[in-house]
N, CA, C and O atoms as a GROMACS GRO file, in nm:
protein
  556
    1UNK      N    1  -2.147   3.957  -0.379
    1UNK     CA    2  -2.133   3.986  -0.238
    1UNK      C    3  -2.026   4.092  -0.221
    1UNK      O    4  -1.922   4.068  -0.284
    2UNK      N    5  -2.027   4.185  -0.164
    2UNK     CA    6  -1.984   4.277  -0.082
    2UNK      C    7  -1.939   4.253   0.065
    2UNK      O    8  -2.007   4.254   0.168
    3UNK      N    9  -1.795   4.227   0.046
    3UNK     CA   10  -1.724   4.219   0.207
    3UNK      C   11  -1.746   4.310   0.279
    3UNK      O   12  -1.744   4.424   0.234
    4UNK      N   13  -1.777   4.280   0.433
    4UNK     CA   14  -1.804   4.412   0.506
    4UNK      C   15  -1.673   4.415   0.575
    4UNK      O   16  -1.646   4.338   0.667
    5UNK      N   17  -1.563   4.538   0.514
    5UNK     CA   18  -1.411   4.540   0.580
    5UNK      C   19  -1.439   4.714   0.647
    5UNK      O   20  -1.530   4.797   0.637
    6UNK      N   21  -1.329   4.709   0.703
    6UNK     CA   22  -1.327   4.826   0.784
    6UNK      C   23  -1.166   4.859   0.745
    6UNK      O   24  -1.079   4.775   0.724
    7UNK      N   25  -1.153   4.986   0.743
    7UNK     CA   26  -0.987   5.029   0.768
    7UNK      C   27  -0.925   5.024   0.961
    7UNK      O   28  -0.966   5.027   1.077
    8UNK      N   29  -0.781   5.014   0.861
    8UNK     CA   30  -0.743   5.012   1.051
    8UNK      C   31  -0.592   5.113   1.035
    8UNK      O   32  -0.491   5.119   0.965
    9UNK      N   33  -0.627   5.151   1.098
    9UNK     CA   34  -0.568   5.313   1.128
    9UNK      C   35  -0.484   5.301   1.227
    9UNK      O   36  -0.552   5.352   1.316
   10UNK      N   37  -0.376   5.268   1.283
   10UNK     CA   38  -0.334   5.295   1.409
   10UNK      C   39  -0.276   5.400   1.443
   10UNK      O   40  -0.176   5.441   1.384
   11UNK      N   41  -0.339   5.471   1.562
   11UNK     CA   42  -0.263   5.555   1.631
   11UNK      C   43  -0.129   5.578   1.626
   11UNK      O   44  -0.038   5.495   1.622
   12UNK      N   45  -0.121   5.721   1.625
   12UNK     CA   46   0.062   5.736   1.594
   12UNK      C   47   0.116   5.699   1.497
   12UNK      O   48   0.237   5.724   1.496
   13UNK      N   49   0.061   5.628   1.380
   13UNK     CA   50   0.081   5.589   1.237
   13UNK      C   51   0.080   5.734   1.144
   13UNK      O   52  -0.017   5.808   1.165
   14UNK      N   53   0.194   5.786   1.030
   14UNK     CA   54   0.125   5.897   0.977
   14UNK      C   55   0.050   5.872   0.873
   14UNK      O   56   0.049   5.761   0.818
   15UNK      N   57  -0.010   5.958   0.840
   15UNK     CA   58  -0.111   5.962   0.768
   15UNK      C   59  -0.096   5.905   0.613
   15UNK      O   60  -0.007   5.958   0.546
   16UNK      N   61  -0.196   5.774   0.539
   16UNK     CA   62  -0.129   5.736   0.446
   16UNK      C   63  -0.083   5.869   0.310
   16UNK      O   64  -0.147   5.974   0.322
   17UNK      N   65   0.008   5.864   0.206
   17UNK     CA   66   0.019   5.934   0.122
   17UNK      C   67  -0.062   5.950  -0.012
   17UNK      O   68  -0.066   6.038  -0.098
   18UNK      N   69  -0.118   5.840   0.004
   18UNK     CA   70  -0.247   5.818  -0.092
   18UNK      C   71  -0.384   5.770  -0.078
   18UNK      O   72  -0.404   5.784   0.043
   19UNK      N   73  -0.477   5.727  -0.123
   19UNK     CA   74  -0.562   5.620  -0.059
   19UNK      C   75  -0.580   5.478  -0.098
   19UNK      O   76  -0.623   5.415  -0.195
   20UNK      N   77  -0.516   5.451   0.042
   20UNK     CA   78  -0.513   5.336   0.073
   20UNK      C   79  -0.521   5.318   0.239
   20UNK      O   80  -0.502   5.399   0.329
   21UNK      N   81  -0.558   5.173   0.239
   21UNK     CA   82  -0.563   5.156   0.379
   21UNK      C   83  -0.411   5.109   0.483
   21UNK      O   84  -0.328   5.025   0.448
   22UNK      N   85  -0.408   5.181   0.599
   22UNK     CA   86  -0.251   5.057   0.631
   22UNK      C   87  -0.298   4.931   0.650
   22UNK      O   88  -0.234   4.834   0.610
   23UNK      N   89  -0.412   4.921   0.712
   23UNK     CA   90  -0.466   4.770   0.746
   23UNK      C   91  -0.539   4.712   0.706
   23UNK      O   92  -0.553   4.642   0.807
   24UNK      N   93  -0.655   4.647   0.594
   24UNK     CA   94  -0.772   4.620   0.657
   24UNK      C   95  -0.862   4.503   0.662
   24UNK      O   96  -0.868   4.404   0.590
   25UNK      N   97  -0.934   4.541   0.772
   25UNK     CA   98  -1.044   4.422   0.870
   25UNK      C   99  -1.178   4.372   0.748
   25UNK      O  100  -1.253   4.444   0.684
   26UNK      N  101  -1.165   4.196   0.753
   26UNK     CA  102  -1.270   4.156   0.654
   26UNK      C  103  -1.320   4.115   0.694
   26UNK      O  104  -1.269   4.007   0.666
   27UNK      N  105  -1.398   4.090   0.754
   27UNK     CA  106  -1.525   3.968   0.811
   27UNK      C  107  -1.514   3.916   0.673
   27UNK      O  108  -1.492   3.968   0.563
   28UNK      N  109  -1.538   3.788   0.718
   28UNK     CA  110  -1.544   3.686   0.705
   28UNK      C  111  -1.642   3.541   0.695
   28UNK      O  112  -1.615   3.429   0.738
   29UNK      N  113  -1.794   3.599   0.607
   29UNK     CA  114  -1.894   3.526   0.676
   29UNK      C  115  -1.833   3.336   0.630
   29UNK      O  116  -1.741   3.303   0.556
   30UNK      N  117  -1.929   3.249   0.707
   30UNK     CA  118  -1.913   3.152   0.720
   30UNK      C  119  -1.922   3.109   0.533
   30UNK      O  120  -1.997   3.178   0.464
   31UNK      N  121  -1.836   2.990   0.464
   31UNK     CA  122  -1.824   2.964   0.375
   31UNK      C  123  -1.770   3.057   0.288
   31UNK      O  124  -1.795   3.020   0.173
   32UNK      N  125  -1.696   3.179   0.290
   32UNK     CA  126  -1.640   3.238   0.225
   32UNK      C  127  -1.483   3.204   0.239
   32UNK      O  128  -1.428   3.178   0.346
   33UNK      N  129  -1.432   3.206   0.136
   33UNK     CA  130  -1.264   3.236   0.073
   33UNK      C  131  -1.200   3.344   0.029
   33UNK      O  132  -1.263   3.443  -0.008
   34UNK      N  133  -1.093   3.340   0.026
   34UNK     CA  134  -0.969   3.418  -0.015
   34UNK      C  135  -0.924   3.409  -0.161
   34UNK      O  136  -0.846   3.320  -0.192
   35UNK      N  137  -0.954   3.471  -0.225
   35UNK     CA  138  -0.924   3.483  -0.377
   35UNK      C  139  -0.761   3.531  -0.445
   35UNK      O  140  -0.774   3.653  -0.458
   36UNK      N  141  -0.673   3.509  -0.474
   36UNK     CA  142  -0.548   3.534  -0.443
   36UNK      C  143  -0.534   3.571  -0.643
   36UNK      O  144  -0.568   3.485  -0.724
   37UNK      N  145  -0.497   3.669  -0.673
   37UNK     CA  146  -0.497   3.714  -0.846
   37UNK      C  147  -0.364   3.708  -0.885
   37UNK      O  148  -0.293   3.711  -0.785
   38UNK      N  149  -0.315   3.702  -0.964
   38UNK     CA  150  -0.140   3.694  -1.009
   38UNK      C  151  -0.169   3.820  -1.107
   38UNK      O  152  -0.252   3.850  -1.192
   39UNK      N  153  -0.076   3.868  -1.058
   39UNK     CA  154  -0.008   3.947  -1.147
   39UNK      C  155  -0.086   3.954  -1.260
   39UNK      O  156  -0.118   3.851  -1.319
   40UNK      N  157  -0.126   4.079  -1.302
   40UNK     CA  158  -0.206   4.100  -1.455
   40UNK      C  159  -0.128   4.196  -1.526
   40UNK      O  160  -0.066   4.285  -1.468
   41UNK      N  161  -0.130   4.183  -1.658
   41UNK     CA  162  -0.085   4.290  -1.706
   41UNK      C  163  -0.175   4.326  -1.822
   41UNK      O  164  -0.272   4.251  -1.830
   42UNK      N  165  -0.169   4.444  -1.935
   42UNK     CA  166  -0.242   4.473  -2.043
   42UNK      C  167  -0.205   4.398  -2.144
   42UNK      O  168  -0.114   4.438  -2.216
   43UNK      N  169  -0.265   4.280  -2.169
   43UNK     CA  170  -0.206   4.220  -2.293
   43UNK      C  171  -0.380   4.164  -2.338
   43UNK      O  172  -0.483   4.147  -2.272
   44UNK      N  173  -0.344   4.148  -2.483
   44UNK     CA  174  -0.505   4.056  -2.526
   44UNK      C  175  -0.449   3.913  -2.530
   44UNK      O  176  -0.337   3.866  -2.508
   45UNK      N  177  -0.593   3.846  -2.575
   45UNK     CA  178  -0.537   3.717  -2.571
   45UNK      C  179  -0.409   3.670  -2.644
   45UNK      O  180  -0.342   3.596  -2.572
   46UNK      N  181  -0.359   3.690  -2.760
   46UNK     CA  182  -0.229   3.686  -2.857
   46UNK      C  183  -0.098   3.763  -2.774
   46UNK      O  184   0.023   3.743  -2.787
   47UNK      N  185  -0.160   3.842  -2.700
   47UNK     CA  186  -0.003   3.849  -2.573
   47UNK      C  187   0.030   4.021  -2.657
   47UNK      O  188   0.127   4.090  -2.625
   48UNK      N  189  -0.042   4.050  -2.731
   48UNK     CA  190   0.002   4.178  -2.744
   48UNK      C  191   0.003   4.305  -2.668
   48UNK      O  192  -0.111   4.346  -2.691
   49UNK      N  193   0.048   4.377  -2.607
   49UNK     CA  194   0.028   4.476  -2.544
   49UNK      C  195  -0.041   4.580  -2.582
   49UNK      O  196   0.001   4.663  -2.663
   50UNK      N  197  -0.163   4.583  -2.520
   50UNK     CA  198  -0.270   4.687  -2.517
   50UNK      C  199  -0.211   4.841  -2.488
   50UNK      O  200  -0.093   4.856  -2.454
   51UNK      N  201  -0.291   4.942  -2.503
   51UNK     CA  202  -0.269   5.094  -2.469
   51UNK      C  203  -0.109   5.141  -2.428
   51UNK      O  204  -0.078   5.200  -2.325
   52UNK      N  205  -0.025   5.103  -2.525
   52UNK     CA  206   0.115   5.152  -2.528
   52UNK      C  207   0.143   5.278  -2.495
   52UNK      O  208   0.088   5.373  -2.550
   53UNK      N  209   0.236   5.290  -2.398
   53UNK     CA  210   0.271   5.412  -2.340
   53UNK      C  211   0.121   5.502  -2.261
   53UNK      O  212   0.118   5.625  -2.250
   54UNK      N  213   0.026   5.424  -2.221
   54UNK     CA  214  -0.018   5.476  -2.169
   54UNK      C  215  -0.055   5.430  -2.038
   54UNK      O  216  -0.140   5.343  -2.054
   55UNK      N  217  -0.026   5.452  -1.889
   55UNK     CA  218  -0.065   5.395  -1.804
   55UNK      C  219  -0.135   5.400  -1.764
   55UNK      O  220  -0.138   5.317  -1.673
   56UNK      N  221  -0.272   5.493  -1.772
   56UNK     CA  222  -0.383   5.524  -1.720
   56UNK      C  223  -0.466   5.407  -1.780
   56UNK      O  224  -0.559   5.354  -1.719
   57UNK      N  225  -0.419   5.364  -1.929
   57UNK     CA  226  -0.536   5.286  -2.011
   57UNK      C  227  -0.482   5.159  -1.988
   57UNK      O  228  -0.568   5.072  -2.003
   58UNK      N  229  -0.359   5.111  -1.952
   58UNK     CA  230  -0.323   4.971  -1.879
   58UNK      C  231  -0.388   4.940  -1.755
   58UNK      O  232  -0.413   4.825  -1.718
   59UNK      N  233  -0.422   5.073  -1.674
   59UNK     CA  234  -0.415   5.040  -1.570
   59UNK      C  235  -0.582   4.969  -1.577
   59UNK      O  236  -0.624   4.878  -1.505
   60UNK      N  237  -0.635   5.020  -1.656
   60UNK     CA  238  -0.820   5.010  -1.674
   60UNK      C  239  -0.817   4.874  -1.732
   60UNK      O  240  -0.902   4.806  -1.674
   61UNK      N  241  -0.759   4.809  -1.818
   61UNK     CA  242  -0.710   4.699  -1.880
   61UNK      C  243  -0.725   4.581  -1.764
   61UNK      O  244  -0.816   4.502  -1.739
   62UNK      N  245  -0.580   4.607  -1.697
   62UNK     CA  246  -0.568   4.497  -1.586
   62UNK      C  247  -0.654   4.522  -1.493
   62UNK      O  248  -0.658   4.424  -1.418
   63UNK      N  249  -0.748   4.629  -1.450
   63UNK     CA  250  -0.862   4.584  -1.382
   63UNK      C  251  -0.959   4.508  -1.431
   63UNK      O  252  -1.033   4.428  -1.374
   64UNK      N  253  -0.953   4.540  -1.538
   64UNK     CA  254  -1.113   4.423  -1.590
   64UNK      C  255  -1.075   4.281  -1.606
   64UNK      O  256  -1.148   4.182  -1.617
   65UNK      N  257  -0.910   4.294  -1.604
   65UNK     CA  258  -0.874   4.145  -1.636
   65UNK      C  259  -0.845   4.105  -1.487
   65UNK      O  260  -0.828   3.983  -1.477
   66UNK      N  261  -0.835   4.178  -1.361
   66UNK     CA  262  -0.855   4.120  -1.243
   66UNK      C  263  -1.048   4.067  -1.220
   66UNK      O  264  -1.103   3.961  -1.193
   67UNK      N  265  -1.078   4.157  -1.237
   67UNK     CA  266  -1.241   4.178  -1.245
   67UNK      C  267  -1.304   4.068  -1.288
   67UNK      O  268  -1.404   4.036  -1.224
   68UNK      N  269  -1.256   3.957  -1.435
   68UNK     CA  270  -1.256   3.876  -1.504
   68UNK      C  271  -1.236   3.767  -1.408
   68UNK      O  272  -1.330   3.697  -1.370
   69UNK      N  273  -1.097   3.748  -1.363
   69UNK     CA  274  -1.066   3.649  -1.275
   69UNK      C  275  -1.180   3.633  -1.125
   69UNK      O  276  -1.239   3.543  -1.066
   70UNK      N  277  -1.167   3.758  -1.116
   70UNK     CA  278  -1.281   3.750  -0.948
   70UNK      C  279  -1.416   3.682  -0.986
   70UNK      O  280  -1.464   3.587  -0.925
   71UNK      N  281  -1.487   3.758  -1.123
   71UNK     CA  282  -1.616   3.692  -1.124
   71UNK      C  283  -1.592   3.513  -1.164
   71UNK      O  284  -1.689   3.444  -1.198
   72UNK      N  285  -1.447   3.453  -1.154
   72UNK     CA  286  -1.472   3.279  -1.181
   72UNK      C  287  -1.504   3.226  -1.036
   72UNK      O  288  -1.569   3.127  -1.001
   73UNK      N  289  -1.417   3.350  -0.939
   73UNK     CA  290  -1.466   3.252  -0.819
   73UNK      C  291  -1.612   3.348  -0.712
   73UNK      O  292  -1.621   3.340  -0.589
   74UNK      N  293  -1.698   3.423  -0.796
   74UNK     CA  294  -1.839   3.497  -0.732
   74UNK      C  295  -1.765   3.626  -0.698
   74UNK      O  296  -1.855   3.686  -0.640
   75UNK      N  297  -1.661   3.706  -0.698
   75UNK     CA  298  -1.610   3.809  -0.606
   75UNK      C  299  -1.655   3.946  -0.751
   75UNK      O  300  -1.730   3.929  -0.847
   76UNK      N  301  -1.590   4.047  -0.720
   76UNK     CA  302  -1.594   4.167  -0.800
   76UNK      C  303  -1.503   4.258  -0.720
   76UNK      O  304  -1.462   4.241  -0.605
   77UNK      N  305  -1.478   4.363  -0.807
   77UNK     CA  306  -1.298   4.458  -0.753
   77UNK      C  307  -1.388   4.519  -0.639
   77UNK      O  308  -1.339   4.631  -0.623
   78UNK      N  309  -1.495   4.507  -0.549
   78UNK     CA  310  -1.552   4.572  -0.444
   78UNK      C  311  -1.494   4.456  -0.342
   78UNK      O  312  -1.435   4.490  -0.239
   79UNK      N  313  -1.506   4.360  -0.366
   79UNK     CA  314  -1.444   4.292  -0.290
   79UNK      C  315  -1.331   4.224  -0.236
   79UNK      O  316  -1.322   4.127  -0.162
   80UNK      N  317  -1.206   4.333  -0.316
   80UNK     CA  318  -1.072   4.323  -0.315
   80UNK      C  319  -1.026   4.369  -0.196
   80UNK      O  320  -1.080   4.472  -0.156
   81UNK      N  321  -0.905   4.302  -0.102
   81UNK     CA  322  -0.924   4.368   0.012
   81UNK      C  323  -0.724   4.427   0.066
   81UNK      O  324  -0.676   4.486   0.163
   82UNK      N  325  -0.648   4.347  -0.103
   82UNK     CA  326  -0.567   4.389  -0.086
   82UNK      C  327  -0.456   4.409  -0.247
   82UNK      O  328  -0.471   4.337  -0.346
   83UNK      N  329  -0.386   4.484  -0.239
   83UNK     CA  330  -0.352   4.518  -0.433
   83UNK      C  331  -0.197   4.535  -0.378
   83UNK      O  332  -0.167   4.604  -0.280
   84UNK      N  333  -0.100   4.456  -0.463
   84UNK     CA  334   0.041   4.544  -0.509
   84UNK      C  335   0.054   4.554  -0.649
   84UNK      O  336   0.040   4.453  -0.719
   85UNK      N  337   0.083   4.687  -0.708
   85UNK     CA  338   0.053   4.744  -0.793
   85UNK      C  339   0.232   4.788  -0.818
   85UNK      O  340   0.295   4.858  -0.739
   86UNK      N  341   0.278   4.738  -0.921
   86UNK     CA  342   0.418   4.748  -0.993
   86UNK      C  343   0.444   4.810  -1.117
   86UNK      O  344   0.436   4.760  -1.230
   87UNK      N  345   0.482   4.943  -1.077
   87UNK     CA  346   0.523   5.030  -1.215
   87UNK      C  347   0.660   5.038  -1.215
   87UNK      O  348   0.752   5.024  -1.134
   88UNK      N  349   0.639   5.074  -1.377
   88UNK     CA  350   0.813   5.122  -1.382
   88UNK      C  351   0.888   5.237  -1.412
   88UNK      O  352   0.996   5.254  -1.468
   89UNK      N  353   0.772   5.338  -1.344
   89UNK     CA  354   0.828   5.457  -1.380
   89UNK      C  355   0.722   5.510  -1.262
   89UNK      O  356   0.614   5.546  -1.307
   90UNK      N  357   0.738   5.520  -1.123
   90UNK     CA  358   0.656   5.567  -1.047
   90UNK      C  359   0.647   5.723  -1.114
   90UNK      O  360   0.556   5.763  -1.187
   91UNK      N  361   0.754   5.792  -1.075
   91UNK     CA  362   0.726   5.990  -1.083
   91UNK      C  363   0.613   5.976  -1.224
   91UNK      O  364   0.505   6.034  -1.230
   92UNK      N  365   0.674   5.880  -1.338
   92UNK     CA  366   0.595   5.934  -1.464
   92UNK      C  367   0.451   5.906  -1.457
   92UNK      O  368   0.364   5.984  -1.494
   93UNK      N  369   0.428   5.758  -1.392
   93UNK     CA  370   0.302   5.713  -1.383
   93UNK      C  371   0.190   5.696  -1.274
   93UNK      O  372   0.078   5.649  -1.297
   94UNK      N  373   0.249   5.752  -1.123
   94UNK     CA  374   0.152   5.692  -1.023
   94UNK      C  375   0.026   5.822  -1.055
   94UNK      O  376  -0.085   5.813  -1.002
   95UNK      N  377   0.056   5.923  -1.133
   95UNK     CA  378  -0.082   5.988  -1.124
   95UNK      C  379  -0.215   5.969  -1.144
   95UNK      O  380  -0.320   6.007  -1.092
   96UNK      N  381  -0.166   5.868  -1.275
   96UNK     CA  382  -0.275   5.825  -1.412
   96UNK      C  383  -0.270   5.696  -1.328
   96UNK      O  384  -0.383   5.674  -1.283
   97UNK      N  385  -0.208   5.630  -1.301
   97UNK     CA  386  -0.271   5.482  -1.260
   97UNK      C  387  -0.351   5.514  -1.072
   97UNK      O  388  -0.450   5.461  -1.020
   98UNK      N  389  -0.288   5.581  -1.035
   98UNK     CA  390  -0.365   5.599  -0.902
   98UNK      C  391  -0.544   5.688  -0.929
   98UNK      O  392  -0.641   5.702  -0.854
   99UNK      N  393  -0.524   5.721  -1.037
   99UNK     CA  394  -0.654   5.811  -1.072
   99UNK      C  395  -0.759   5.651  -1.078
   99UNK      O  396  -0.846   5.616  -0.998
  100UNK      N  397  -0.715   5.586  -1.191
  100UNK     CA  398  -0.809   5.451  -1.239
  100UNK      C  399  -0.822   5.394  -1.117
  100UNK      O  400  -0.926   5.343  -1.074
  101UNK      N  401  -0.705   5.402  -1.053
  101UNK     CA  402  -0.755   5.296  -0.920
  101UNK      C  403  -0.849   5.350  -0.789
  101UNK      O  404  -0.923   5.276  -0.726
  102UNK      N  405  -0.831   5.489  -0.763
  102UNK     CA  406  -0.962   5.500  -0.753
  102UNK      C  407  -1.078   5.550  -0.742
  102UNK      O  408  -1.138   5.603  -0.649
  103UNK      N  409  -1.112   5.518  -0.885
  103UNK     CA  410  -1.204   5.559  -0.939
  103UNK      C  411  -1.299   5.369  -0.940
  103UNK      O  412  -1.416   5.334  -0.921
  104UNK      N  413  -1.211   5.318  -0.962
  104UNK     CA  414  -1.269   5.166  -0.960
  104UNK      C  415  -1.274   5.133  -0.813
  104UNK      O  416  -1.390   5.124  -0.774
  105UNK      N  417  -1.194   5.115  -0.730
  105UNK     CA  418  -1.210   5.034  -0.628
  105UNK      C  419  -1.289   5.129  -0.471
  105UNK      O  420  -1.231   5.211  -0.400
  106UNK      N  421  -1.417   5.084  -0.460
  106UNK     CA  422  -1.449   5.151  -0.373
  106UNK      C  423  -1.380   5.190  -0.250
  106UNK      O  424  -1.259   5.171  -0.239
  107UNK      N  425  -1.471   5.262  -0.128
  107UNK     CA  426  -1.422   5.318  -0.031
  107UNK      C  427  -1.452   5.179   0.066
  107UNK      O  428  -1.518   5.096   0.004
  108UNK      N  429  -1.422   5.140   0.187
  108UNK     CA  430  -1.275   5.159   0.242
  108UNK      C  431  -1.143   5.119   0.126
  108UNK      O  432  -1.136   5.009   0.070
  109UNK      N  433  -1.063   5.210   0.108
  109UNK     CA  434  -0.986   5.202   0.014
  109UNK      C  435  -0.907   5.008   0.084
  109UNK      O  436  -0.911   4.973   0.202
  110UNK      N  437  -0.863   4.945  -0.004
  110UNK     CA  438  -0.811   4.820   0.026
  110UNK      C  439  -0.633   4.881   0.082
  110UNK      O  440  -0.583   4.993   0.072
  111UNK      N  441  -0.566   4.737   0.148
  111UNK     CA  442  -0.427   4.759   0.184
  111UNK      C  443  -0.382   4.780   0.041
  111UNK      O  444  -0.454   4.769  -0.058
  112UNK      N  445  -0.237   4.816   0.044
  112UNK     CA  446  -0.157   4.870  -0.036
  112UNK      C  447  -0.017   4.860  -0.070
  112UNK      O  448   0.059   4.917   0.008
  113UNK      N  449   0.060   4.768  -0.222
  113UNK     CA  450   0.205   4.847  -0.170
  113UNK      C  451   0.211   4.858  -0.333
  113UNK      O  452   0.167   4.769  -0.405
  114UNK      N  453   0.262   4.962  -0.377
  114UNK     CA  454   0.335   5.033  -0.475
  114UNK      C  455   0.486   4.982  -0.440
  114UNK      O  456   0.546   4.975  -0.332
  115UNK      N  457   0.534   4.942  -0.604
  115UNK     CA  458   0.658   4.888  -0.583
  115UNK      C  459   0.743   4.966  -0.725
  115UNK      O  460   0.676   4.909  -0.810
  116UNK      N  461   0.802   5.020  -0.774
  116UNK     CA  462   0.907   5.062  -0.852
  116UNK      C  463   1.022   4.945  -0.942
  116UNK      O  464   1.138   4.926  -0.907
  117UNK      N  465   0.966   4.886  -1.045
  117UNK     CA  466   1.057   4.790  -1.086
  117UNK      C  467   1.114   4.821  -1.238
  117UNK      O  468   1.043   4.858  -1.331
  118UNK      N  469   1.254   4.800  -1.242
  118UNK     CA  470   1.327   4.835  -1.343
  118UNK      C  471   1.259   4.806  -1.507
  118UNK      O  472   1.274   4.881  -1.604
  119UNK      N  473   1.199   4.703  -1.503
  119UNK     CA  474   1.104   4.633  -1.596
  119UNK      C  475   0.991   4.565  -1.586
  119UNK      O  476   0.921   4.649  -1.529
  120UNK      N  477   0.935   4.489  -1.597
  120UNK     CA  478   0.818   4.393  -1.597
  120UNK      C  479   0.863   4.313  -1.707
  120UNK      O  480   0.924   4.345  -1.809
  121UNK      N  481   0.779   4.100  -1.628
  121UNK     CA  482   0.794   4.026  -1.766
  121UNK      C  483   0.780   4.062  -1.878
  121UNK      O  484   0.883   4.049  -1.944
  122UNK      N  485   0.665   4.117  -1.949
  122UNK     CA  486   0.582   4.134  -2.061
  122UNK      C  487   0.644   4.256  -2.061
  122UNK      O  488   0.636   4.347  -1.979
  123UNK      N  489   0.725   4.243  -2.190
  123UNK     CA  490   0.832   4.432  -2.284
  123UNK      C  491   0.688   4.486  -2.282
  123UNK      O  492   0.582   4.423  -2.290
  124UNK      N  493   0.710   4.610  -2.270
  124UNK     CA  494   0.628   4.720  -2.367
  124UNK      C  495   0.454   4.770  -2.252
  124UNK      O  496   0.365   4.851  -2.277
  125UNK      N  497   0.478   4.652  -2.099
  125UNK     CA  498   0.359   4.624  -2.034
  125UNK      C  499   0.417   4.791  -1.883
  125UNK      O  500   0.530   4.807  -1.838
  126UNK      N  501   0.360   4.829  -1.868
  126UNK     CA  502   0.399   4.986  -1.745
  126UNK      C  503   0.355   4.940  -1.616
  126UNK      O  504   0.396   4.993  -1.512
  127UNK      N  505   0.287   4.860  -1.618
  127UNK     CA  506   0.181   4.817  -1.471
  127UNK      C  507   0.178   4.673  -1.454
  127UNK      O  508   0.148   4.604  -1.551
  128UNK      N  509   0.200   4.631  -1.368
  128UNK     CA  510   0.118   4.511  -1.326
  128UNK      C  511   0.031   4.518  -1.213
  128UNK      O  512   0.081   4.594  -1.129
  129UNK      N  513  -0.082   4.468  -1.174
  129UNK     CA  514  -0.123   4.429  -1.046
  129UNK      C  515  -0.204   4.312  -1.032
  129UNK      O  516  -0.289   4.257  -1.102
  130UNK      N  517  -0.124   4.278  -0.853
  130UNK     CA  518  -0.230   4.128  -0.826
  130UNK      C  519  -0.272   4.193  -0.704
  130UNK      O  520  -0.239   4.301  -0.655
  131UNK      N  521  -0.387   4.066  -0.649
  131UNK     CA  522  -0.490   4.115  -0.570
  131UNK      C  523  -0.566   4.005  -0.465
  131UNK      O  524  -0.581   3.888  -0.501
  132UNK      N  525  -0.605   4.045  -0.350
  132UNK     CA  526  -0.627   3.970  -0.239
  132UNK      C  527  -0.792   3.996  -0.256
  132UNK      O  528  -0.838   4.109  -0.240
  133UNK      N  529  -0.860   3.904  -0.282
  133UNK     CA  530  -1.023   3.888  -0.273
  133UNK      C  531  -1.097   3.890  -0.173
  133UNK      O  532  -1.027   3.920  -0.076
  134UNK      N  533  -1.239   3.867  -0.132
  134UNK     CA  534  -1.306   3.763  -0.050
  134UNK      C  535  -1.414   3.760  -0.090
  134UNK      O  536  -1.496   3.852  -0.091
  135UNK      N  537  -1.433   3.596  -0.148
  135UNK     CA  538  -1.531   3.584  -0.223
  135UNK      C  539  -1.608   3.440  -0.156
  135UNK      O  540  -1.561   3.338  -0.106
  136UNK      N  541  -1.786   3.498  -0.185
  136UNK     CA  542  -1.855   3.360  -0.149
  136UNK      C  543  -1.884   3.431   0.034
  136UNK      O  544  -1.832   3.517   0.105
  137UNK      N  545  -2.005   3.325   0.045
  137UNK     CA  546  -2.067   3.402   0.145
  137UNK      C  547  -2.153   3.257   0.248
  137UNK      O  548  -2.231   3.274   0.341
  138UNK      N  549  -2.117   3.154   0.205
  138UNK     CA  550  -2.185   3.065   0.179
  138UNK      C  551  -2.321   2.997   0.167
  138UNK      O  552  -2.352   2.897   0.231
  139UNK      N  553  -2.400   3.060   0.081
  139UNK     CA  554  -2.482   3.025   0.041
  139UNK      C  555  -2.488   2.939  -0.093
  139UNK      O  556  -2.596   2.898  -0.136
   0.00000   0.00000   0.00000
């Protein structure tokens, strides 16, 4: 299923700096939920850190491992309706990770916050992101 969301734009708001949405509107059909993702990072199962020093290939990583989580409860990254996305080196990395993101997550782009953190749990990990769903439709 495919949420039918809309962006919400308000007037006199400037214009976002990337794409993303400031707001956005999900319907909500009857029997559907809210899918809530923790924090992912590039690791395999043994906890090793995948695509070192590269954030473009973390960033592709923790989507499939969000992607993973959505299809347990019916959803897919089309039906993500909101992402904070935590690097630790914005200037070095928002190019390459904003490229993967979107390139994966369709249009209306979802809400948004980019956050700048000195480190992340997992040494050696450049990205994290978690994610707001809506999954199920009720049928």
């Amino acid at each position: 299923m495919t949420t039918p969301r809309s962006s919400l734009i308000p007037r006199g708001h400037s214009k976002p700096i990337g794409r993303y949405s400031p707001g956005v509107r999900a319907e909500l059909p009857a029997g559907a939920s809210l899918v809530f993702v923790s924090g992912q990072v590039a690791t395999d199962d043994a906890g090793v850190v995948l695509c070192p020093d590269d954030p473009g290939g973390q960033t592709r990583v923790v989507f499939a491992r969000i992607a993973d989580v959505l299809a347990e409860a019916g959803a897919t990254l089309a039906d993500i309706v909101s992402v904070t996305i935590y690097l630790t080196d914005v200037a070095a990395h928002f190019t390459a990770v904003s490229a993967v993101r979107n390139e994966l997550l369709p249009e209306p782009p979802p809400a948004s916050v980019l956050v700048e953190v000195s480190r992340l749990a997992e040494p050696g990990c450049l990205v994290e992101i978690s994610a707001v769903a809506v999954a199920g439709d009720g049928s």
